[in-house]
C-alpha positions as CSV (number, residue, x, y, z in Angstrom):
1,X,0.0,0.0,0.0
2,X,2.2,2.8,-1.1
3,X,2.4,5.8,0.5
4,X,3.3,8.6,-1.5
5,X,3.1,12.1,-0.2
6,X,1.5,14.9,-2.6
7,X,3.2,17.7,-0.7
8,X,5.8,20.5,-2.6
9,X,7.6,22.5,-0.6
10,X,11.0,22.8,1.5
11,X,10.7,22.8,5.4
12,X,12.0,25.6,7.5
13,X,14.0,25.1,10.3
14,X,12.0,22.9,13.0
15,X,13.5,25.6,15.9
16,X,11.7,27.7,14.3
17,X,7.5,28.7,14.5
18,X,6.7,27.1,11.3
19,X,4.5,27.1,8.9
20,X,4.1,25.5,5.8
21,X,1.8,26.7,2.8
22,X,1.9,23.9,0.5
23,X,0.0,22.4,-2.7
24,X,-1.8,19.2,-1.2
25,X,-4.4,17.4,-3.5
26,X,-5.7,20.4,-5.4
27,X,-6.0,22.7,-2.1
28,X,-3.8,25.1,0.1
29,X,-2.7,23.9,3.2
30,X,-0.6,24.6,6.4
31,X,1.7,22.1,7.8
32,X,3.1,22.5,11.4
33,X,6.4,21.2,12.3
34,X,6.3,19.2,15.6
35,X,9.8,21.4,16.6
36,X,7.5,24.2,16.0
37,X,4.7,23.1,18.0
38,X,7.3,22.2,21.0
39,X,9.1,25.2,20.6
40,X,5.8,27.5,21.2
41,X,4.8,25.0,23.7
42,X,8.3,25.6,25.8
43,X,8.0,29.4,25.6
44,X,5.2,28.9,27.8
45,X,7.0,27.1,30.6
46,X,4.1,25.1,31.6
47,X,4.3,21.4,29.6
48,X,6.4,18.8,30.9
49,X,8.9,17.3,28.2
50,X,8.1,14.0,29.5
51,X,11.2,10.9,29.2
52,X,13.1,12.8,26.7
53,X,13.8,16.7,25.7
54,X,13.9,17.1,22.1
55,X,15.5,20.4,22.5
56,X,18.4,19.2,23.6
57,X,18.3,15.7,22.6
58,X,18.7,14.8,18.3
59,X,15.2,12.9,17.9
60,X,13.8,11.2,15.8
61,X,10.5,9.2,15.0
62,X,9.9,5.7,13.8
63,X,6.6,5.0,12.3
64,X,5.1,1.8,10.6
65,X,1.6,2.0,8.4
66,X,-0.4,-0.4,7.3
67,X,-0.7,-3.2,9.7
68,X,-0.4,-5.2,12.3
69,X,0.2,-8.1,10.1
70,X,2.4,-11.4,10.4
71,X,5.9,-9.6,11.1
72,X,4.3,-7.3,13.0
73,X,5.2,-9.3,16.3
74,X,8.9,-9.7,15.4
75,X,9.2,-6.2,15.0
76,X,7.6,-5.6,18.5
77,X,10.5,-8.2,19.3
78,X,13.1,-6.1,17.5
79,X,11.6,-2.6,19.5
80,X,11.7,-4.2,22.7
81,X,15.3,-5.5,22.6
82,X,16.1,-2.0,21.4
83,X,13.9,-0.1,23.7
84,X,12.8,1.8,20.8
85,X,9.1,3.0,21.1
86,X,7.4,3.8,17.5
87,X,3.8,5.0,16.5
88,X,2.0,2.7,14.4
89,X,-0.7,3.8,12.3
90,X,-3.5,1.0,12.3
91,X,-5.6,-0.2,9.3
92,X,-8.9,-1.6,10.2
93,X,-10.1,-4.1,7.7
94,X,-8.0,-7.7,7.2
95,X,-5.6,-6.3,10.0
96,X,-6.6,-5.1,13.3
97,X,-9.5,-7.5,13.5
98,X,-7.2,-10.6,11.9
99,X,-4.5,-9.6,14.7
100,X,-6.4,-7.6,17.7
101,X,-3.4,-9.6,20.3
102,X,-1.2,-7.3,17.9
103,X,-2.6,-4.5,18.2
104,X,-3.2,-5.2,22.4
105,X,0.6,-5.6,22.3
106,X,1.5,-2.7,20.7
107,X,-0.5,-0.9,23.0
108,X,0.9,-2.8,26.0
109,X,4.5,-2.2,25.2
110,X,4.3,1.3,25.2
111,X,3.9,2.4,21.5
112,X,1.7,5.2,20.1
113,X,-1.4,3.3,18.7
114,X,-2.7,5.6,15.4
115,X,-5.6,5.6,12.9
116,X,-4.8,4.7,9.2
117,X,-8.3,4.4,8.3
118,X,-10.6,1.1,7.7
119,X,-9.7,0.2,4.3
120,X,-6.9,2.8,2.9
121,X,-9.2,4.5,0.5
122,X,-7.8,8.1,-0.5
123,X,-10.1,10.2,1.7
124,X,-9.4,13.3,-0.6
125,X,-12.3,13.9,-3.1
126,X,-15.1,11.4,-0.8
127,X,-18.1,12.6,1.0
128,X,-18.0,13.7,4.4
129,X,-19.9,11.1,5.8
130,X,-17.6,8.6,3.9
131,X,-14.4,10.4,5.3
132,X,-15.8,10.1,9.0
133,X,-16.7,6.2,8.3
134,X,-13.1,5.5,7.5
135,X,-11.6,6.9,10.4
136,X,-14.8,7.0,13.0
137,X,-14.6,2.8,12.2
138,X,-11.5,2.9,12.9
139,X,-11.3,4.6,16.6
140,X,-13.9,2.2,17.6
141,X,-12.1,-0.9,16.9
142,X,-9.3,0.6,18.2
143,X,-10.9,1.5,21.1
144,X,-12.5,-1.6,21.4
145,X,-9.4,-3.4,21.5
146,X,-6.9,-1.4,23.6
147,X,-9.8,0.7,26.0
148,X,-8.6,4.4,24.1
149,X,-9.2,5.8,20.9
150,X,-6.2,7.0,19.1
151,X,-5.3,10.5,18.5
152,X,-3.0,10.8,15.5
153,X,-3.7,9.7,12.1
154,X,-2.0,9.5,8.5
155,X,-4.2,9.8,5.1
156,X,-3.6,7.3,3.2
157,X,-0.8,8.1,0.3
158,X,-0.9,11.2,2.8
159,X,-3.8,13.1,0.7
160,X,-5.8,15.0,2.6
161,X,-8.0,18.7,2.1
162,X,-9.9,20.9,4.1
163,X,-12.7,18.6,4.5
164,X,-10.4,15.7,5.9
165,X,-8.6,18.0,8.2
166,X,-12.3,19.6,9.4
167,X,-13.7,15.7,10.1
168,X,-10.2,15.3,11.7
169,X,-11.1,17.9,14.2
170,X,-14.7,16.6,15.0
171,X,-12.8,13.5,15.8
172,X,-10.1,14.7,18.1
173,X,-7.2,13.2,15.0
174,X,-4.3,15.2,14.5
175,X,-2.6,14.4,11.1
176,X,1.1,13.2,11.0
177,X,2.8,13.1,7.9
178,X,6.6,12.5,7.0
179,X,10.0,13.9,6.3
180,X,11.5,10.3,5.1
181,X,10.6,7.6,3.4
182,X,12.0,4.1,1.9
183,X,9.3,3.9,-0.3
184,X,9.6,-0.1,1.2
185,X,6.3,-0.6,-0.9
186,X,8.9,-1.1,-4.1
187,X,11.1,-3.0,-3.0
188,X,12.1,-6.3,-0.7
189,X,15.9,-5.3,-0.7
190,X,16.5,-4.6,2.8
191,X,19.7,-3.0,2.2
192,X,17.9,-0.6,-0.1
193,X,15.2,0.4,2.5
194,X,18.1,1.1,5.2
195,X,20.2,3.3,2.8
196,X,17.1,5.1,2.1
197,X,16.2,6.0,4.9
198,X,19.4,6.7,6.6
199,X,20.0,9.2,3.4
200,X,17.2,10.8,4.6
201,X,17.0,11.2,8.9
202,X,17.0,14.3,10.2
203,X,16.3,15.6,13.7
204,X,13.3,15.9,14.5
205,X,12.4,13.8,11.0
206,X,9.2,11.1,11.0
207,X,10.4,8.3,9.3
208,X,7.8,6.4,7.2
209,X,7.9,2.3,6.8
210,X,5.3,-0.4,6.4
211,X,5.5,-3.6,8.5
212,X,3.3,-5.5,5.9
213,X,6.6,-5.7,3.2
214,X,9.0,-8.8,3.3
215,X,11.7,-6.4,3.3
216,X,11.1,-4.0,6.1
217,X,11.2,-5.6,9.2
218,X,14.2,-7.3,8.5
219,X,16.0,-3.4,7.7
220,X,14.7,-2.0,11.2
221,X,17.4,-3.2,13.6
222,X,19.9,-2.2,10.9
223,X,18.2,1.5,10.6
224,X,18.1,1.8,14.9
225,X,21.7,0.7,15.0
226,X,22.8,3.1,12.4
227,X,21.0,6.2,13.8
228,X,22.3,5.4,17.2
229,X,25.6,5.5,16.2
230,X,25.1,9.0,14.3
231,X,23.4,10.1,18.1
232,X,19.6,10.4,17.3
233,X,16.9,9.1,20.0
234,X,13.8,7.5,19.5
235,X,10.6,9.0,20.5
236,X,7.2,8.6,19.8
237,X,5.7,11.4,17.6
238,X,3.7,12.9,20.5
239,X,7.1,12.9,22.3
240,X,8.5,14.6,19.3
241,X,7.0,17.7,20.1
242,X,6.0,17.4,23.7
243,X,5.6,19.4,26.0
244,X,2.8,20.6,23.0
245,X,-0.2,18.0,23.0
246,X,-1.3,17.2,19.6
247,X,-3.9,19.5,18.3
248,X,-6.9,18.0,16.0
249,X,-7.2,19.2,12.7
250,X,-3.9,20.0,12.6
251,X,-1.2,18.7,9.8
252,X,2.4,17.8,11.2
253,X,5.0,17.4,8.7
254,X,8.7,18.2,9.8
C-alpha cells in the first residue's frame, strides 16, 4: 500500500515557528512542524517534556503503516530489545481484527497506537460522511481493543484537504505526515530500504515504513543501529514535540 506524499515545498528550520503553505491534492494547506509546535509549547513554561527533551536531545521518530500483520510481532520483538518505542498507524479491515493480540501488544508495550483508516481508501475527493466512516470505524475498533481511541492519524498516500482536516477535528485526530521515506512498498531489498532511509534522517524527522513488506522488518534493527551511532533518540511522535499536546485538525509534517 504505497504511500506517497503529494506535498511541494522545502521545510524551514524545526527551531523555528513554522508554517508551511503547500499544494496538497488540489487545495492550500498549512503544515506544522512538531519542533514548532514544542518550541511554542516551551515558551510557555508550563508542559512537561516528558522521558526525553527534544530540545536538547537529536530525535527522531519511527513510524510503521499499514498493519499489524504477520511480522508485525517480530518487530515488536526487535523494538523491545532496542527499547525503541514507534507510532504505528492501524488499518482496520484484514488487519486489526485478523490480529487484535497485535494491536493489544503494541498498545501494551508502550507504543503510540494511530488511525490509518478502515480500508486505505484516499479520503481526498469522498463525501463527508464517507471520510468520518473511515476513520470513525477505525477509533472504535481501536478502542475496542486497547480501552482508548487513538489521536494521530496519517491519510492514506498522505492526501488530505480541508474537509479531511475539518472531520479530523470533529474527531479529536491530529494528522502526522513525513520527512522520510523508503518507499519499502517497491522493493524487498532490505539494504535498499536502510540506505534510504538513513540518506534521509534528520532531527526531529518522522520516518515512514510499512510492517506489511518482506523487506522491512528485516532493515529495522539495521536502521536503529545506524541512527544510534550518528546520536539520534527515538521517541514517539507525540514525544516529538511534547511538551505541546497534539492539536486536532492540525497537519504535522517536519
Amino acid at each position: 500500500m504505497p504511500e506517497k506524499t503529494t506535498l511541494f515545498g522545502a521545510g524551514l528550520a524545526a527551531a523555528l515557528v513554522t508554517v508551511l503553505t503547500l499544494t496538497l491534492s488540489g487545495c492550500s494547506m498549512e503544515t506544522t512542524a512538531p519542533g514548532s509546535a514544542r518550541a511554542d509549547a516551551a515558551s510557555d513554561a508550563k508542559g512537561a517534556f516528558g522521558p526525553v527533551d527534544c530540545r536538547k536531545a537529536k530525535c527522531i521518530a519511527l513510524t510503521f503503516d499499514a498493519g499489524p500483520a504477520k511480522d508485525t510481532p517480530h518487530l515488536l520483538d526487535v523494538l523491545k530489545e532496542k527499547k525503541v518505542p514507534a507510532t504505528f498507524f492501524l488499518l482496520g479491515k484484514n488487519h486489526m481484527l485478523k490480529h487484535p493480540d497485535t494491536v493489544r501488544r503494541i498498545a501494551a508495550e508502550g507504543h503510540e497506537v494511530a488511525n490509518h483508516t478502515w480500508s486505505h481508501q484516499i479520503l481526498t475527493g469522498r463525501k463527508p460522511d464517507e471520510i468520518r466512516a473511515e476513520l470513525e470505524r477505525t477509533q472504535l475498533a481501536i478502542e475496542g481493543i486497547t480501552g482508548k481511541k487513538p489521536r494521530l492519524m496519517r491519510p492514506p498516500q498522505g492526501r488530505t484537504d480541508d474537509t479531511v482536516s475539518g472531520i479530523c477535528e470533529e474527531l479529536g485526530l491530529s494528522q502526522v505526515l513525513w520527512s522520510a521515506t523508503a518507499k519499502d512498498y517497491s522493493t524487498n531489498d532490505s539494504a535498499l530500504i536502510r540506505k534510504r532511509i538513513l540518506d534521509q534522517a534528520g532531527k526531529d524527522g518522522i520516518i515512514l515504513l510499512h510492517d506489511i513488506y518482506k523487506g522491512t522488518v528485516p532493515a529495522v534493527p539495521g536502521i536503529i543501529d545506524a541512527l544510534r551511532k550518528q546520536g539520534f533518540t527515538f521517541v514517539t511522535v507525540p514525544q516529538l514535540m511534547a511538551p505541546a499536546e497534539p492539536r486536532p485538525g492540525t497537519v504535522y509534517r517536519p
